[in-house]
C-alpha positions as CSV (number, residue, x, y, z in Angstrom):
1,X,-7.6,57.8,-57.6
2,X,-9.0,57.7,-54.1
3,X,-7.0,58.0,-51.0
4,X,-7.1,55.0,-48.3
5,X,-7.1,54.3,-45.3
6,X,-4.9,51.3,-44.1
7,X,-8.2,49.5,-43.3
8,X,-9.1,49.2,-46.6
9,X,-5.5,47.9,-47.9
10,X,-5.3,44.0,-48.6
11,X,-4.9,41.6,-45.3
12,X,-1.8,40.8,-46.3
13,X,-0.7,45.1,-46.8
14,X,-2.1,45.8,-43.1
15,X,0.1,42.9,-41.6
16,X,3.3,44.0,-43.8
17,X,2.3,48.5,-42.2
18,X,1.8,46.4,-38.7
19,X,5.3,44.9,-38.8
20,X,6.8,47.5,-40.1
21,X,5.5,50.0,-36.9
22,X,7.0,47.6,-34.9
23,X,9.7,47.4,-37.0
24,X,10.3,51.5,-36.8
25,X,10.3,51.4,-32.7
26,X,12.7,49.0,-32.9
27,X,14.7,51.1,-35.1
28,X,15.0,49.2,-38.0
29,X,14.3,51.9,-40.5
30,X,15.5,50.0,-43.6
31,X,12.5,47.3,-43.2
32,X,10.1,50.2,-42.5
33,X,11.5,51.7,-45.7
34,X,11.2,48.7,-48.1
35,X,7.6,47.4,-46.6
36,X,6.5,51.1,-46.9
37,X,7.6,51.1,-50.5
38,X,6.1,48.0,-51.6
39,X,2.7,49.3,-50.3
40,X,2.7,52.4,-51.5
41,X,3.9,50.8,-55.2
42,X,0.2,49.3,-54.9
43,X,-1.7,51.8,-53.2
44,X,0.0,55.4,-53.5
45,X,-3.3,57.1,-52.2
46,X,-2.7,55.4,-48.8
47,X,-1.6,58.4,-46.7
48,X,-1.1,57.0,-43.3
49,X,1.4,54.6,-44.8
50,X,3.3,57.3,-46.7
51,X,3.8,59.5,-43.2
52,X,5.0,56.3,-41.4
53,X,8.0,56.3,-44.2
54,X,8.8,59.9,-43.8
55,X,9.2,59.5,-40.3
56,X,11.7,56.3,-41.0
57,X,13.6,58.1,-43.7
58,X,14.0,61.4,-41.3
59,X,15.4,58.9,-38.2
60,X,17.4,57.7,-40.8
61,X,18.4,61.1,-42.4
62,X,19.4,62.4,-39.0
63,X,22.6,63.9,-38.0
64,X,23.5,63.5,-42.2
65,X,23.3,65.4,-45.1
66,X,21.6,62.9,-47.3
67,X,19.5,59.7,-46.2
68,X,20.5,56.1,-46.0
69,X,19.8,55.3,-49.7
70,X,22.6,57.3,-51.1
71,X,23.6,61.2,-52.1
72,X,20.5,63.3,-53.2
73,X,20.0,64.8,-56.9
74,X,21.2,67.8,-57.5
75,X,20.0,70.2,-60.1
76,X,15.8,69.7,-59.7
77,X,13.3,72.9,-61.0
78,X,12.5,74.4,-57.7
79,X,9.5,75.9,-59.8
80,X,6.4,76.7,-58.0
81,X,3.8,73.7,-57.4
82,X,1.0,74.0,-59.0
83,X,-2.5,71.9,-57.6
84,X,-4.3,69.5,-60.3
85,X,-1.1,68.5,-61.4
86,X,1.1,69.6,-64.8
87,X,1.6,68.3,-68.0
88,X,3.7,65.4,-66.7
89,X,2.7,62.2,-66.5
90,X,1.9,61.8,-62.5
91,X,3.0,58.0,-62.5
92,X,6.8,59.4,-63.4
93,X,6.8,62.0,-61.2
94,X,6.1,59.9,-58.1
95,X,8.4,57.3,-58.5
96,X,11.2,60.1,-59.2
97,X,9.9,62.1,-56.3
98,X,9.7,58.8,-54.0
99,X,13.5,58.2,-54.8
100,X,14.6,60.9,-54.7
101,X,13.1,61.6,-50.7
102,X,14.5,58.1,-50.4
103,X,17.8,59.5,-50.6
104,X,17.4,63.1,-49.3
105,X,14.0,63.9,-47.1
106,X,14.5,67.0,-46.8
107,X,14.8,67.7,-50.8
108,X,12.0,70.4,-51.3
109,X,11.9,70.5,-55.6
110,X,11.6,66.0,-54.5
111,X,8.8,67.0,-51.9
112,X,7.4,69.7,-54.8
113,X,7.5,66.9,-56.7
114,X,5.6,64.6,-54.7
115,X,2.9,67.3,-54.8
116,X,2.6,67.9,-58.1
117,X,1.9,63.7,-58.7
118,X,-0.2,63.9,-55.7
119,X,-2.3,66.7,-57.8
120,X,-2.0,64.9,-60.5
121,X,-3.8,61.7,-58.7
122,X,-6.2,63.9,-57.3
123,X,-4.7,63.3,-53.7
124,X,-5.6,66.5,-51.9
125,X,-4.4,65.4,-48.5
126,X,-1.4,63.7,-49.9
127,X,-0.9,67.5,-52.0
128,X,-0.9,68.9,-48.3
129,X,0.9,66.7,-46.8
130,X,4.1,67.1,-49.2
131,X,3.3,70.6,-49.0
132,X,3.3,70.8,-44.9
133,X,6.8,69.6,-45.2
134,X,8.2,72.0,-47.4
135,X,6.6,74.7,-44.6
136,X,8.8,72.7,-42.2
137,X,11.6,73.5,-44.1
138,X,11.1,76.9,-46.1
139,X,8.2,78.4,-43.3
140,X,8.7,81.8,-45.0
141,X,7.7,80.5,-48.4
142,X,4.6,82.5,-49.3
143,X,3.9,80.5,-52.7
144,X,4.5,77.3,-51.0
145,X,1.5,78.4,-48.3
146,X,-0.6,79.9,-50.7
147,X,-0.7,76.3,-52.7
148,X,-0.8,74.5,-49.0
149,X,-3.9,76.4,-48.6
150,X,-5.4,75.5,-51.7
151,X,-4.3,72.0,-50.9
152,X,-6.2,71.8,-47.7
153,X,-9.1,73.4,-49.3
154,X,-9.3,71.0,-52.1
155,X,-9.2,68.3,-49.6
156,X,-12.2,69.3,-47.4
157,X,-11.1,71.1,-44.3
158,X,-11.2,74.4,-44.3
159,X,-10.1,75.2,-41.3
160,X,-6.4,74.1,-41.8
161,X,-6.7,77.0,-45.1
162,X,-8.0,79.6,-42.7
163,X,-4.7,78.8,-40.4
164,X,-2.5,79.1,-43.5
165,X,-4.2,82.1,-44.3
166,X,-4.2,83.6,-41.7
167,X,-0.5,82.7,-40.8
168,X,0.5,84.7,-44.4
169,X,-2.0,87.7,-43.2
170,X,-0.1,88.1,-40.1
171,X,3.7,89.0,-41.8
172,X,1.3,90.6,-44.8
173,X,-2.4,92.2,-43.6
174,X,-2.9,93.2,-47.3
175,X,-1.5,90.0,-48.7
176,X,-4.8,90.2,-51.8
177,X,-4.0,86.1,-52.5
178,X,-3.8,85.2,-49.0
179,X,-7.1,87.6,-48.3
180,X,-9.0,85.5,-50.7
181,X,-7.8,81.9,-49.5
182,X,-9.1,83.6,-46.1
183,X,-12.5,84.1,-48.2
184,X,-12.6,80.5,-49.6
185,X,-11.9,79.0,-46.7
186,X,-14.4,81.5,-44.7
187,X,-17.4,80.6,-47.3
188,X,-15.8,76.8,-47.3
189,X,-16.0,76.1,-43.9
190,X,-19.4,77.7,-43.2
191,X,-20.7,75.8,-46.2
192,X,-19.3,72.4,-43.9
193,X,-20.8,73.7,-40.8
194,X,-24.4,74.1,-42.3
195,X,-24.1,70.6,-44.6
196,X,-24.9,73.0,-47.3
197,X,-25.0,70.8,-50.9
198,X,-23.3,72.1,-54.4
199,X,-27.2,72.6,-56.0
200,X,-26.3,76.8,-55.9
201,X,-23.6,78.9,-55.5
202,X,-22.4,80.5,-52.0
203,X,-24.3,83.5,-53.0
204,X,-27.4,82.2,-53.4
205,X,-27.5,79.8,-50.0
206,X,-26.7,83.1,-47.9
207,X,-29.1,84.5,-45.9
208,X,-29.1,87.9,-47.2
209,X,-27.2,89.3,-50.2
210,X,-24.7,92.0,-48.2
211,X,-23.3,89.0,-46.2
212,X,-22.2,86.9,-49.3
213,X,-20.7,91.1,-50.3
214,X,-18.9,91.1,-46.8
215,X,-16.8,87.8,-47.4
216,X,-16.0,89.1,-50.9
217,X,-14.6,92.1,-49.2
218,X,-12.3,90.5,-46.8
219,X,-10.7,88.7,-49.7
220,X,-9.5,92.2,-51.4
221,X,-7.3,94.5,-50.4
222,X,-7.9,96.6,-48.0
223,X,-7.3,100.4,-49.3
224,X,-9.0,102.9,-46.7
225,X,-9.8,102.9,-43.3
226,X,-13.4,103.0,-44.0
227,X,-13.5,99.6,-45.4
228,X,-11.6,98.4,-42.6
229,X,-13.9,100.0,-40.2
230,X,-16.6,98.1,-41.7
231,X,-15.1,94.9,-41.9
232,X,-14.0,95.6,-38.2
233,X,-18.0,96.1,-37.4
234,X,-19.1,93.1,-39.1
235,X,-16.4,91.0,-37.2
236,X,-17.3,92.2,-34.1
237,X,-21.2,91.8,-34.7
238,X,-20.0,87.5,-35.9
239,X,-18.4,87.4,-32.3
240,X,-21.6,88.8,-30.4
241,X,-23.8,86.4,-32.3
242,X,-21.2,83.3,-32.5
243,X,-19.4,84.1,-29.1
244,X,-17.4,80.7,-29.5
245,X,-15.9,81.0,-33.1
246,X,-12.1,81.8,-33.2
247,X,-12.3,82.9,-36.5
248,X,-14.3,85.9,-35.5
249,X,-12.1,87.0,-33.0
250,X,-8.6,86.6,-35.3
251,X,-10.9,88.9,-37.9
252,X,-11.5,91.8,-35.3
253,X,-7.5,91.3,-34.1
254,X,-6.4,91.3,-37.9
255,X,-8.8,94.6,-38.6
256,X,-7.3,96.3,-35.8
257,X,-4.0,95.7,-36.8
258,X,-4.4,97.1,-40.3
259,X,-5.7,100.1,-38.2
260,X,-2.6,100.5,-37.1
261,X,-3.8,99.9,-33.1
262,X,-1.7,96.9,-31.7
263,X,-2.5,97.3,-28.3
264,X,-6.4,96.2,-29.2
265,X,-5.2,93.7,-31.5
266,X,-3.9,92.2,-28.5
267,X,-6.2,92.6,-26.6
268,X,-8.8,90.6,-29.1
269,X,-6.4,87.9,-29.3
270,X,-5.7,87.7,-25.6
271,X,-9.9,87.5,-25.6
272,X,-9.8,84.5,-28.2
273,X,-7.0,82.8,-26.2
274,X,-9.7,82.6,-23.1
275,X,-11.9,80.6,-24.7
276,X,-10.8,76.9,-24.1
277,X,-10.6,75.9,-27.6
278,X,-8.0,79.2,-28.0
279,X,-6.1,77.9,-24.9
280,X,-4.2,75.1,-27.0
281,X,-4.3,76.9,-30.4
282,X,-0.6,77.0,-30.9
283,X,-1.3,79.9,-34.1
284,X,-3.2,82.2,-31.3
285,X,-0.5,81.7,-29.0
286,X,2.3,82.6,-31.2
287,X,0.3,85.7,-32.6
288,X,-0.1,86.6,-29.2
289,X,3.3,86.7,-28.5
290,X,4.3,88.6,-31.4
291,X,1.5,91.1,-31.1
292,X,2.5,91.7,-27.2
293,X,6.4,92.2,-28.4
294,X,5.7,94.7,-31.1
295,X,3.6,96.9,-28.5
296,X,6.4,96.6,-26.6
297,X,8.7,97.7,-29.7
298,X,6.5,100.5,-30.4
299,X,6.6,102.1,-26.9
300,X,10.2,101.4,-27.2
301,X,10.4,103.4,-30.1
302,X,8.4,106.3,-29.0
303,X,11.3,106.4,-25.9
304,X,13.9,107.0,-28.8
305,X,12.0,109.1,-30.4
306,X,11.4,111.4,-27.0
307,X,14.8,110.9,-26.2
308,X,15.6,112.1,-30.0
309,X,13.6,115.3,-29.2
310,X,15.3,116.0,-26.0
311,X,19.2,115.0,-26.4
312,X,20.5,115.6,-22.4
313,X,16.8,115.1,-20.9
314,X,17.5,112.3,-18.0
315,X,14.3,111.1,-17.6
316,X,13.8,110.5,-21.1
317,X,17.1,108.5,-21.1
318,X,15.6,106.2,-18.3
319,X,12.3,106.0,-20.0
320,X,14.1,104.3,-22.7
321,X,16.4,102.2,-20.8
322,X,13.3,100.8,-18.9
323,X,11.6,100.1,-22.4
324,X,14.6,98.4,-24.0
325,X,15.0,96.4,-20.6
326,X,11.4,95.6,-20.6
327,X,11.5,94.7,-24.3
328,X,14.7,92.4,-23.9
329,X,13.2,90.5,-20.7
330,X,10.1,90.0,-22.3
331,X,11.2,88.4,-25.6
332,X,13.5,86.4,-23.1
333,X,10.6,84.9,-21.0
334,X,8.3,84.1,-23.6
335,X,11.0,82.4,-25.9
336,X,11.6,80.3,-23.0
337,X,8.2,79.8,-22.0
338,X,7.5,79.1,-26.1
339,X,10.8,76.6,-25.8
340,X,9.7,74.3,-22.8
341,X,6.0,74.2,-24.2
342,X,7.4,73.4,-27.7
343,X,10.9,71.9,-27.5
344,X,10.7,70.6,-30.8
345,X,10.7,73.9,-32.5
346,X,14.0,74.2,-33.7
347,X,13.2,77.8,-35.3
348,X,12.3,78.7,-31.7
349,X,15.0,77.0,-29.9
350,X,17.2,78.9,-32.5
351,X,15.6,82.6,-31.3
352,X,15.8,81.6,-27.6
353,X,19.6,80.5,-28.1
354,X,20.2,84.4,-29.8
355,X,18.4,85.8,-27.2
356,X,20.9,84.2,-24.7
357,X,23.7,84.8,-26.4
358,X,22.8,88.6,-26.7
359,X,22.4,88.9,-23.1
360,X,25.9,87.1,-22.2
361,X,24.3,83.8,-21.0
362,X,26.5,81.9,-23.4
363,X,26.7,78.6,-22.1
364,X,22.7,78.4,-22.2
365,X,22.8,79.5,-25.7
366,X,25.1,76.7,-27.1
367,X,22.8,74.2,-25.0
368,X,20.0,76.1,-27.2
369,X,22.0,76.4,-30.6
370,X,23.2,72.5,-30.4
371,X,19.4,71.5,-30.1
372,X,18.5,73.9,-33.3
373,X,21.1,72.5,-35.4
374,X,18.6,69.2,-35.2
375,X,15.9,71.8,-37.7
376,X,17.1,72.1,-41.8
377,X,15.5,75.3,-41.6
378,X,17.9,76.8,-38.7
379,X,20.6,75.0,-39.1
380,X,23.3,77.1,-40.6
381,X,22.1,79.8,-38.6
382,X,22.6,77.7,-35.4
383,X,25.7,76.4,-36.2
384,X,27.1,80.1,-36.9
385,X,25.6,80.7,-33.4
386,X,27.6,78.1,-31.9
387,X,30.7,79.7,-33.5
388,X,29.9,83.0,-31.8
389,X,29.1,81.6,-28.6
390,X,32.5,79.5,-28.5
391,X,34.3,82.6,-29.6
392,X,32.6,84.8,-27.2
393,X,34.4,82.0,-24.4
394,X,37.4,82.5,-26.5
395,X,37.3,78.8,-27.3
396,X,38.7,79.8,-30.6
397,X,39.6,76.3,-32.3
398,X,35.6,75.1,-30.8
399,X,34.3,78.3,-32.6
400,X,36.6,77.1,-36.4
401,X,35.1,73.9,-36.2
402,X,31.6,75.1,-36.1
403,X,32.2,77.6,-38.8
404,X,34.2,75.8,-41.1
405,X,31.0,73.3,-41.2
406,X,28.3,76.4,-41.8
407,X,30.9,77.8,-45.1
408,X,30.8,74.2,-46.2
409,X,27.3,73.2,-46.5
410,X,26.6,76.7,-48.0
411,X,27.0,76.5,-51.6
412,X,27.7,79.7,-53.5
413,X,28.1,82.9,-52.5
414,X,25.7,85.2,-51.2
415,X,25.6,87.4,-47.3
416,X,24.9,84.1,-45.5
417,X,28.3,82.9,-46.5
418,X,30.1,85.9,-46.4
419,X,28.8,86.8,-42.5
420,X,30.2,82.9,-42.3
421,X,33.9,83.5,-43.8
422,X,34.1,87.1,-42.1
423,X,33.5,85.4,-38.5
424,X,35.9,82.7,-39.6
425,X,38.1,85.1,-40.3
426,X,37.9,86.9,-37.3
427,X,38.9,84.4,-34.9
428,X,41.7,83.3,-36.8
429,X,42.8,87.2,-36.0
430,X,42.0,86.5,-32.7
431,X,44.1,83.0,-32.1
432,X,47.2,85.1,-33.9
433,X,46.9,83.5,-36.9
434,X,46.8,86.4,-39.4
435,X,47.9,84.5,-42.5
436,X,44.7,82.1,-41.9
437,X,42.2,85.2,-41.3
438,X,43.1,87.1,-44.8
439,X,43.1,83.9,-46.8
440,X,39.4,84.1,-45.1
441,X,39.0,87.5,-46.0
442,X,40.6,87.3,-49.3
443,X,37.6,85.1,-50.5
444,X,35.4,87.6,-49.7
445,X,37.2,90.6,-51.3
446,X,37.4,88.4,-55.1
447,X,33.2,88.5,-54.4
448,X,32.4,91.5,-52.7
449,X,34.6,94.6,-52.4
450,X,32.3,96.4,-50.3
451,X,31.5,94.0,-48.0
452,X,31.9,95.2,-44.2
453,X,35.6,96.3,-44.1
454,X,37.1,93.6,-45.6
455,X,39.1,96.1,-48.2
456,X,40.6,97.4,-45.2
457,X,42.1,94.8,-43.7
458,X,43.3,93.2,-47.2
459,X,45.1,96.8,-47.7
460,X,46.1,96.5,-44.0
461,X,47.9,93.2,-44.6
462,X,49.7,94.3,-48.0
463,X,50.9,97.2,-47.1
464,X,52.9,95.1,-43.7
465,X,53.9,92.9,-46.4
């Protein structure tokens, strides 16, 4: 089955996806939803008309914990997606998946799901598309980008597998899966660039044998310095003779930090953000940032570790009071400066609000934390951040409110939730109410004995009594 472009849908289709755009900046997201529906029912392969019902059902799903059709499923396999589809018949599997992101867009097994049919249909760009927004919602998922990566590649454009690639590579330099989507996607995207056809393999359409041996390198895991060197030589030799080529530049960045040198890491990265395509490349810009905090983190380090050598030394104790100062006002600026350029990040409105809040700027942080709350991804994390903040300004009942909402969209019971009833907990100490706090407590201690000192002040409380 062939994906489509509304162009090609039936007269009477594009009229229906025409009213319903209108329909959607008018804010009538139920229309959008049924004409979307009806379309798709004839032609599932039409991606642009799929994207404008996710953004309906998201408007619609706002602010609630399922979306305007209803309560979602409960109980789906959250088992890995695998591309091409599985033994299920796709047909089923898309009209459960559609109903179930009917009800609940931001269902990932519904959105795996959708994948897996997509696959199934042999929808590559559809696969991605599901797939781009379970990254939205689970961004640290590495099996979720490795089959994102695939997706993309399946679907022609390499250059969205390098990114995910290369976004794995950067938590994990000697990720071996993520190294060889890097190497598909390298061979994949030269092989576009030159309008190379299928008659041969990679191999044989290289120019020389040792370069088709250098891209099966990269792909495998790097185990000595001396095949890092060498991949670092190659690298830099791509950027002298292809100058213009980001690609190049994140390979000499990502050898250097597998060296272990950060500080030229950065420096190749700040070199690739020069070049006007690396000015708007919002991957570059992050990895720039993060590189330029962990020097930062390392000289801070190396100031404990002086001042660990030489106890009473007082210029080793200023050294690291500069370094922690610098390191705290840096990560402050470029949160912000990440924020404004980005304010639809709510993973990085989430960081900038704990950044405030560690620093004492509490109102700023609940402006921050209220914003992330908006993200799936952050948003038990930002609402426990609004608890802190509000019981920071000893706003005690504010700061209950907030928490009691985190513990009760957090089902079972693992550290999350017990962080969650201990902070509830605490500020019902702090309002006086110490019946309230070890009833708090008390659900921690049936769980978790060990748990911070929550035996203490359950043994504190009995022995009063």
């Amino acid at each position: 089955m062939p994906e489509v472009s509304v162009a090609s849908l039936d007269p009477r289709h594009q009229k229906l996806i025409e009213n319903a755009r209108i329909a959607l900046e008018r804010g009538n997201l139920e229309y959008v939803h049924e004409v979307t529906t009806q379309v798709l029912k004839a032609q599932p392969g039409c991606l642009p008309v799929r994207r404008l019902q996710r953004v309906a059902q998201l408007r619609a799903n706002r602010g609630k914990t399922t979306g305007f059709m209803g309560k979602a499923i409960s109980g789906l396999s959250n088992a890995p997606f695998m591309f091409g589809g599985g033994k299920k018949e796709p047909s089923k599997l898309l009209e459960t998946a559609e109903t179930m992101l009917a009800k609940d867009p931001n269902n990932v097994p519904a959105l795996k799901m959708l994948a897996e049919a997509a696959g199934g249909f042999g929808l590559p760009e559809t696969v991605a598309f599901a797939l781009e927004a379970v990254r939205e919602l689970e961004p640290e998922n590495r099996g979720n980008l490795l089959a994102l990566g695939e997706a993309w590649l399946a679907a022609g454009k390499p250059t969205e597998a390098l990114k995910v690639a290369d976004e794995i590579l950067r938590d994990k330099p000697t990720d071996a899966d993520a190294q060889t989507l890097m190497r598909k996607a390298s061979v994949a995207q030269t092989v576009v660039k030159h309008s190379w056809d299928d008659q041969a393999s990679y191999r044989g359409k290289m120019r020389d044998e040792s370069q088709a041996v250098s891209l099966e390198q990269a792909a495998k895991v790097v185990s000595g310095e001396s095949m890092t060197h060498r991949l670092l030589e190659e690298a830099l030799g791509m950027v002298a003779k292809e100058p213009n080529n980001l690609n190049h530049y994140r390979g000499v960045s990502q050898a250097y930090k597998q060296l272990d040198n950060l500080d030229e890491a950065l420096v190749w990265v700040r070199k690739a953000r020069e070049l006007p395509v690396g000015k708007t490349d919002a991957a570059l810009e992050k990895q720039e940032t993060e590189l330029a905090t962990a020097v930062i983190a390392r000289h801070t380090k190396q100031a404990e570790a002086a001042l660990a050598a030489a106890p009473g030394d007082a210029a080793a104790q200023a050294k690291l009071a500069a370094a922690k100062k610098e390191l705290a006002e840096f990560k402050l600026t470029e949160s912000r400066r990440y924020v404004e350029r980005y304010p639809n990040d709510h993973p990085a409105r989430y960081t900038l609000g704990t950044l405030l809040l560690e620093t004492g700027q509490t109102d700023a942080a609940i402006a921050q934390f209220q914003q992330a709350q908006k993200g799936p991804q952050v948003r038990i994390a930002s609402l426990v951040g609004l608890g802190r903040c509000f019981k920071a300004k000893r706003l005690f009942d504010l700061a209950v409110g907030q928490l009691n909402t985190a513990k009760n969209e957090v089902s079972g019971m693992d550290d999350t939730k017990k962080d969650i009833i201990y902070e509830l907990g605490t500020c019902f100490e702090l309002m006086g109410k110490p019946d309230a706090a070890i009833e708090e407590f008390k659900i921690i201690y049936s769980e978790d004995i060990g748990f911070r000192d929550v035996a203490e002040k359950i043994n504190a409380f009995y022995s009063k009594s």
